[in-house]
C-alpha positions in Angstrom: -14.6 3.4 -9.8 -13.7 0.7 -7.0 -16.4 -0.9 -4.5 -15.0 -1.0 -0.7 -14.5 -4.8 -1.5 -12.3 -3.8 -4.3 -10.7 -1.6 -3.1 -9.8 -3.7 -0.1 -8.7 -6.3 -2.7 -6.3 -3.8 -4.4 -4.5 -2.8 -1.1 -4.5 -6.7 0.0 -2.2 -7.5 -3.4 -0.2 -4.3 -2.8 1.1 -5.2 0.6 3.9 -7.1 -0.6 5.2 -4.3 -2.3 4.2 -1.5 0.1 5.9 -2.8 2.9 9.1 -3.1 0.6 8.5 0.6 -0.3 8.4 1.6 3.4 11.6 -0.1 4.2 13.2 1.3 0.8 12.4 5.0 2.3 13.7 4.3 5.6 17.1 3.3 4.6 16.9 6.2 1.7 16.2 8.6 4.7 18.9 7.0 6.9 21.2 7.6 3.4 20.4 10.9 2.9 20.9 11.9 6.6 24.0 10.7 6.6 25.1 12.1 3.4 24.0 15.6 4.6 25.6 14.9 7.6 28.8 14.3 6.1 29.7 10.7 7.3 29.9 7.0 5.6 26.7 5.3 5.1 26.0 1.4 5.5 23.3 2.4 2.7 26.0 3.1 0.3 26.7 7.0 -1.5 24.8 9.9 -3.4 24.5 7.6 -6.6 22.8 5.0 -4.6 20.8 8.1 -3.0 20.0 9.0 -6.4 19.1 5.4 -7.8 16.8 4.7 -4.6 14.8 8.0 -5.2 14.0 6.6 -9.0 13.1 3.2 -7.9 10.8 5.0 -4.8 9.4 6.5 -7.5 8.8 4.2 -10.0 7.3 2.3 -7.1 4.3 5.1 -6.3 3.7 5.6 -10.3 3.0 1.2 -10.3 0.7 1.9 -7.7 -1.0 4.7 -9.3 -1.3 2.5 -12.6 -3.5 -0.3 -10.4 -6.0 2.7 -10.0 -5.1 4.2 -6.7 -4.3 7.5 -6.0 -1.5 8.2 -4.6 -1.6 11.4 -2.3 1.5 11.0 -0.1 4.9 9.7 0.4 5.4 9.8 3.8 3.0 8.7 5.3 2.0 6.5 2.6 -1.4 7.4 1.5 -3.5 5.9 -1.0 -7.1 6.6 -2.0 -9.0 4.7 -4.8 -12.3 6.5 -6.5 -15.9 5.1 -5.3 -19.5 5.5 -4.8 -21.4 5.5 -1.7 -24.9 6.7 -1.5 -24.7 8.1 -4.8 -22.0 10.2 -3.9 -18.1 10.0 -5.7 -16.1 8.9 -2.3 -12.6 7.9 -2.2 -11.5 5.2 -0.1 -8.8 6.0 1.6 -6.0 4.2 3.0 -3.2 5.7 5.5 0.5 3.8 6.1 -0.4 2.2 9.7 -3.8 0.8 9.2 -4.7 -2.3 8.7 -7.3 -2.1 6.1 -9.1 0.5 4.0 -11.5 1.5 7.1 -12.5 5.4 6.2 -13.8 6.9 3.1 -14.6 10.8 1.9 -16.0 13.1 -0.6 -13.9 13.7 -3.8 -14.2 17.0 -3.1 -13.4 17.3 1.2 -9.9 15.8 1.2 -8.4 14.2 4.0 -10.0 16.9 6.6 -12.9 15.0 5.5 -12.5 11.3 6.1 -15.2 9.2 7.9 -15.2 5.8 9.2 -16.6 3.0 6.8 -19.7 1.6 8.6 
């Protein structure tokens, strides 16, 4: 279980390696495009393709083993297990926002996020 402040802290030392992860899966998408599309990519073949994928994923299971939960790719979304008025919340984070700012029930999902007051 993570207070907002940790949780905040987490996602403040992941950054670094987030933003890397982001730029990683664009040029993976810009490979694969252009490997399905037939023609030369500056991102190199389907090995490299293949090697990207592994490293992607490698990537999300580090995150995961600093206590987040990782429940998406693209967009990157993390959510770390809390408490808020005695309730089990996760605060979540989505790729694009600047800080963990909304939170929900364990058991709501997503479809159930509120803002952090």
């Amino acid at each position: 279980m993570f207070t907002l402040a940790e949780a905040r802290a987490q996602l403040a030392k992941l950054q670094p390696r987030i933003a890397e992860l982001l730029e990683r899966r664009a040029a993976l998408a810009e490979l694969r495009a252009d490997l399905n599309a037939g023609r030369p990519s500056p991102h190199g073949g389907l090995a490299d393709a293949k090697a990207w994928e592994a490293r992607l994923f490698a990537e999300l299971e580090a995150f995961a083993d600093t206590g987040a939960h990782v429940k998406g790719f693209a967009p990157l979304l993390l959510d770390w297990p809390g408490e808020l008025a005695g309730d089990e919340v996760l605060w979540c984070w989505v790729e694009g926002e600047p800080d963990i700012g909304w939170y929900h029930r364990a058991d709501c999902g997503f479809a159930g996020r509120r803002p952090v007051s």
